[in-house]
N, C-alpha and C positions, 0 to 999 in steps of 0.2 A: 323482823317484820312487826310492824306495828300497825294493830287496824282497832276500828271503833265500833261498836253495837248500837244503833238506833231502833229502839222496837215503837211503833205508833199502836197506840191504845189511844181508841175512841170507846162512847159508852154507848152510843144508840148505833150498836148492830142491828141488823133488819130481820136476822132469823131467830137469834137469842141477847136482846136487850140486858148491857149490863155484865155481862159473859166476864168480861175482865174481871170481875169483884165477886162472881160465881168462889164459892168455899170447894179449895182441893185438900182435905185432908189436914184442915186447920190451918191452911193459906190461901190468899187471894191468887184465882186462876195467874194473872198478871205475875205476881213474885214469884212464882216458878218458872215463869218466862225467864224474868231477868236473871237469876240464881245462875240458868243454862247460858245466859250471855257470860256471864263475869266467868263460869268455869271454863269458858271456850280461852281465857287468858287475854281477852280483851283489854285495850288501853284505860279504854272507857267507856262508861256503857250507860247511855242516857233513852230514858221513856217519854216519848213526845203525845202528850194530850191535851185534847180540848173540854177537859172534865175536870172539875176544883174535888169533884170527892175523889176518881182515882189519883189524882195531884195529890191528895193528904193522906191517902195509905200507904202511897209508894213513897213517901217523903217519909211515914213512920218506919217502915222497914229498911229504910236507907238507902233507897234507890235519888238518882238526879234525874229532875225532871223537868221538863221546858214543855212551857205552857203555849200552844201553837194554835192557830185561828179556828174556828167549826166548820167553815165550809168546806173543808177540804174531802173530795172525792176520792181520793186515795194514800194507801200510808207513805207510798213513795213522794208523794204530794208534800202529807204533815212532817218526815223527815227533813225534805228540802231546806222547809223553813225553820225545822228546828238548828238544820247546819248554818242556816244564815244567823240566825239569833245569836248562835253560840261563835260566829266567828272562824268557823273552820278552812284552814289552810287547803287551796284549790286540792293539791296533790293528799290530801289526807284522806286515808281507804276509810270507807262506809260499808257494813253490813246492816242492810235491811232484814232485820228477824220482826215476824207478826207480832201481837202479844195476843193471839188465841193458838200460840206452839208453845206448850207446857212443857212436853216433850221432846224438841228439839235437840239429839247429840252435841251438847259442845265441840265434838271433833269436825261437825259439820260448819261450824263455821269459822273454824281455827284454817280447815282446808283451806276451803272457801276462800277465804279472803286470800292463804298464800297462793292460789292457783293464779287471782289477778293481780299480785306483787307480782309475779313473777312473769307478767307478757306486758310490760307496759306499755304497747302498740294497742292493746285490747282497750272497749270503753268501761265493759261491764261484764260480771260473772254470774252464772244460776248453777242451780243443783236439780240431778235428777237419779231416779233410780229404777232398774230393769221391770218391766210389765211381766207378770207372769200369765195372763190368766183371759181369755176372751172375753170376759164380761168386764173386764177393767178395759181394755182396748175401744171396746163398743158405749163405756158408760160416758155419755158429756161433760161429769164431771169431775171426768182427769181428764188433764191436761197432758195432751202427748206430745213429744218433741223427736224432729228427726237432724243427728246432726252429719258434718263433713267429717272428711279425715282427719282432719286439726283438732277434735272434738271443740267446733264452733257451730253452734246452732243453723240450720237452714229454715226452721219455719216451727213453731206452735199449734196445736191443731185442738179443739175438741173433738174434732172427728177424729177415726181411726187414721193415722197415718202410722207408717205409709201402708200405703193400699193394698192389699196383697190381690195382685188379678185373680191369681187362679183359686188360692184359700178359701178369698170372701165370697167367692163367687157359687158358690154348691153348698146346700143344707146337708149335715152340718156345718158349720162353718169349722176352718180350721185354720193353721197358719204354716201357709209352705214355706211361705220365706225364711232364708236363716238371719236375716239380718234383727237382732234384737228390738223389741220395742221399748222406748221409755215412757215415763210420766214423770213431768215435770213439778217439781216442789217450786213453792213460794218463797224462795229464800236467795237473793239477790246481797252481789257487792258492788259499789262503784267509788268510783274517784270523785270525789267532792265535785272537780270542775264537770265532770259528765254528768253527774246527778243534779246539778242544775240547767245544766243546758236541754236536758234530759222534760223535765217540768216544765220546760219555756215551749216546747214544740204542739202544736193545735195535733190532736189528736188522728190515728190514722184509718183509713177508710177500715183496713184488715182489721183493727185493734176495734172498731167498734161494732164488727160484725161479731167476730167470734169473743168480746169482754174479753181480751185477754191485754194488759196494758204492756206486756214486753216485745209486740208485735210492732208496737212504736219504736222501739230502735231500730228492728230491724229493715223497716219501710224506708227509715231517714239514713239508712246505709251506716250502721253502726254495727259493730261487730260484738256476740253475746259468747266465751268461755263456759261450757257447760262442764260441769267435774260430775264423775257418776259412783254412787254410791252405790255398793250392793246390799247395801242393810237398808230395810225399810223402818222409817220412823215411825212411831206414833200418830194417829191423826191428832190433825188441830181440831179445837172447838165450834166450830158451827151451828150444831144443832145441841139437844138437850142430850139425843142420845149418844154424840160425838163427845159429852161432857164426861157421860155416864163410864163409856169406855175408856178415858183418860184417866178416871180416876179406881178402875181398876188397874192399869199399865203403871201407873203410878206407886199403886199399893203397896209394891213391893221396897219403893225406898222406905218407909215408915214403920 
């Protein structure tokens, strides 16, 4: 099996500006991204941005980098383009990794990608891993997924799904259901040809209620492989204090 790493690195985040070039223990947040591409055994593992200074740190630390437009709204977006620049064969597997996932398991996206080798009926793959906790259920910002028997996605929610009638329904709240809850990570694979046809589609009513941009497949009847991890990662970078925490979880390779 042979799959590629595309991480899109923009510089003007809206919550933390710059975050990519943010110092992890004497590297740029960004090269610890990549570091976790290349050990996942990747073919290849290219950082798509629209910024000439992250361009020239990832160009000193040896990373390849393709320089892709600014407007783009999303990384699955600056990916697209970076797969058309560079040429890539319709049938060639894409891993979309952030570059504010420092921490990222390489094994997660070595899966990852073999989960969607191996259904090639499927258009695309995500990752998720078990909710423990009512306050992660009830919080908007995780992302909860509920899937079928196939382990293939039914629907995305920032709400709690699924619903538990009788749980949610009595203070305290509790969860009678036995059926497990997830929360979906950000970390996507596609087939080069579905990752552009993927970008070509006008946006979906569901996908711009709840911001969630995988809700567009599922509206245009595309089918989503979700593989479930039981080890929780790392948070990604967001805030200052999402940094803070990364770079104690980090500490300990140093």
């Amino acid at each position: 099996m042979k799959f590629q790493v595309f991480i899109p690195a923009r510089y003007a985040s809206t919550r933390l500006p710059g975050k990519m070039l943010a110092d992890i223990h004497g590297k740029p947040l960004i090269q610890h991204t990549y570091e976790r591409a290349v050990a996942s055994g990747a073919a290849r593992v290219v950082i798509a941005t629209d910024n000439s200074e992250i361009q020239a740190i990832c160009v000193k630390f040896g990373a390849e980098v393709c320089m892709t437009a600014a407007a783009h709204t999303t990384g699955t977006d600056r990916i697209a383009e970076a797969a058309r620049i560079l040429g890539l064969a319709e049938d060639n597997l894409i891993v979309n990794l952030q570059g504010d996932e420092p921490g990222m398991p390489p094994e997660f996206l070595q899966q990852l990608a073999r989960a969607l080798a191996e259904k090639p009926r499927l258009e695309m793959a995500t990752v998720c891993v078990p909710i423990n906790s009512l306050e992660e259920i009830f919080d908007p910002n995780i992302v909860k997924a509920v899937l079928d028997q196939a382990g293939n996605a039914l629907y995305f929610s920032r709400a709690p799904i699924p619903w538990d009638r009788n749980g949610f329904g009595v203070e305290p709240k509790i969860t009678s259901n036995t059926s497990p809850y997830y929360r979906h990570l950000g970390l996507y694979a596609f087939r080069n040809q579905f990752l552009q046809q993927f970008v070509g589609w006008q946006p979906a009513p569901i996908e711009k209620i709840e911001l969630l941009e995988q809700l567009r497949a599922l509206y245009y009847g595309a089918r989503i492989h979700v593989t479930v991890f039981n080890r929780q990662p790392p948070v990604g970078v967001d805030t200052l204090e999402d940094l803070q925490q990364v770079k104690k979880a980090l500490k300990q390779s140093y």
